[in-house]
C-alpha positions in Angstrom: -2.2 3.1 -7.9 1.5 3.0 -6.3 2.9 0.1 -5.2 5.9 0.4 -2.9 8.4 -2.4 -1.9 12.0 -2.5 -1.0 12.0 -6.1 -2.3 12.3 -5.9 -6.2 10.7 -9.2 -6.7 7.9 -8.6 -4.5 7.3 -5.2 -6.3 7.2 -7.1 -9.3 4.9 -9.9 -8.4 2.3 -7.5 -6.7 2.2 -5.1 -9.9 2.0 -7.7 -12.3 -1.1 -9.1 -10.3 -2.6 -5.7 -10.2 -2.2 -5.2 -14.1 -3.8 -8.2 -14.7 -6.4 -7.4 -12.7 -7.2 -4.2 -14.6 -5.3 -2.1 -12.7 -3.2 1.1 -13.9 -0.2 0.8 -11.5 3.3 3.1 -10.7 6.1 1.1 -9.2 8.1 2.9 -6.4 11.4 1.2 -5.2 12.2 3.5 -1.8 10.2 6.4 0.0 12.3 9.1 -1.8 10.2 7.9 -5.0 7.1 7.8 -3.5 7.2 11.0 -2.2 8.4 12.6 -5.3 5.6 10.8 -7.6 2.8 11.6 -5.1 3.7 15.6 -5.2 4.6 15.1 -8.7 1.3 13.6 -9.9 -2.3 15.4 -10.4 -5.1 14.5 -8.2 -7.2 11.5 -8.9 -3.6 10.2 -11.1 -2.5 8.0 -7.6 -5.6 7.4 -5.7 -3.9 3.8 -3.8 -0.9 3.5 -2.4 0.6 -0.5 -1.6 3.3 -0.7 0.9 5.3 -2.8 2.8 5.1 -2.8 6.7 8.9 -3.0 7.3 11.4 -1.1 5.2 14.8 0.2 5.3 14.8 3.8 6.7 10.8 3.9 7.2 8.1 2.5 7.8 4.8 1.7 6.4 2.8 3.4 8.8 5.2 6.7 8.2 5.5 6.8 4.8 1.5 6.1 4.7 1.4 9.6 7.2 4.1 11.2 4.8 1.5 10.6 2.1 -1.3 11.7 3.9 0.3 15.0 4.8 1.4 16.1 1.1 -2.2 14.5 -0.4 -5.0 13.1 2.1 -7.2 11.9 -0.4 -4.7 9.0 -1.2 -5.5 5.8 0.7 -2.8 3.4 1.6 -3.0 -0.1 2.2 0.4 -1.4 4.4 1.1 -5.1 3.4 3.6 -7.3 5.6 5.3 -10.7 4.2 5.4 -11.5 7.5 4.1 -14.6 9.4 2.0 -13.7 12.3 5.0 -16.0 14.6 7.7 -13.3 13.0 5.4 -10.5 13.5 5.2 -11.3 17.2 8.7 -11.8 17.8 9.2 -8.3 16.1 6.9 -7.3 18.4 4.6 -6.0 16.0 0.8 -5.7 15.6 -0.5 -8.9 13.8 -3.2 -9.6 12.2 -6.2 -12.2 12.9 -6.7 -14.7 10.6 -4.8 -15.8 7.1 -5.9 -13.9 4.5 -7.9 -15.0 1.7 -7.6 -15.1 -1.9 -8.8 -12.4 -3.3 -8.3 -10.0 -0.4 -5.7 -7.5 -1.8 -9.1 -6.9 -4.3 -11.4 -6.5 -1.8 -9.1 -4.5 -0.1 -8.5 -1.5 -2.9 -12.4 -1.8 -3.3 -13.2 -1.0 0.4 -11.0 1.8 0.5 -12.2 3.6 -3.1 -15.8 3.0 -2.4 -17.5 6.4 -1.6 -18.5 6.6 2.2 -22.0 6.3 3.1 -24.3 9.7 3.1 -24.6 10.7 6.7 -28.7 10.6 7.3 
């Protein structure tokens, strides 16, 4: 797992979280690193990439297609410290709802679950 944040103490909190959690987790500080550890890395090594919605020079949704383009079988999840008022005044996509504890969990599970056999 990567975990990508412009915000040092952010980064931080969010890897130490994951490590507890069971975990094994890369920190990235800027997309220059992401990039280099994602082609730098054997498949299956990074399988999730964590990342902020709003970043200096990029953002989420970008670097999550920068990714894709140099290894599509890494999934990204794009977080946002955000409130949903501040996302709206940004003018950017909010989501419904507050989420709950436990949902940065069930989101990695979601996304490293095989999909369904097509019948």
């Amino acid at each position: 797992m990567l975990v990508m944040d412009d915000e040092p103490m952010v980064r931080e909190i969010l890897t130490m979280i994951l490590r507890l959690r069971g975990y094994r987790v890369t920190e990235a500080e800027n997309r220059v690193e992401v990039l280099a550890l994602v082609t730098g890395f054997q498949n299956g090594t990074i399988d999730v990439l964590i990342t902020d919605r709003c970043m200096p020079g990029i953002s989420g949704g970008d670097l999550a297609e920068r990714v894709y383009e140099a290894r599509p079988e890494i999934k990204t999840i794009i977080t946002s410290s955000y409130s949903v008022d501040e996302m709206a005044a940004r003018h950017l996509h909010a989501p419904r709802g507050v989420p709950q504890e436990g949902a940065i969990d069930q989101a990695i599970r979601t996304i490293l679950e095989p999909a369904p056999a097509l019948q």
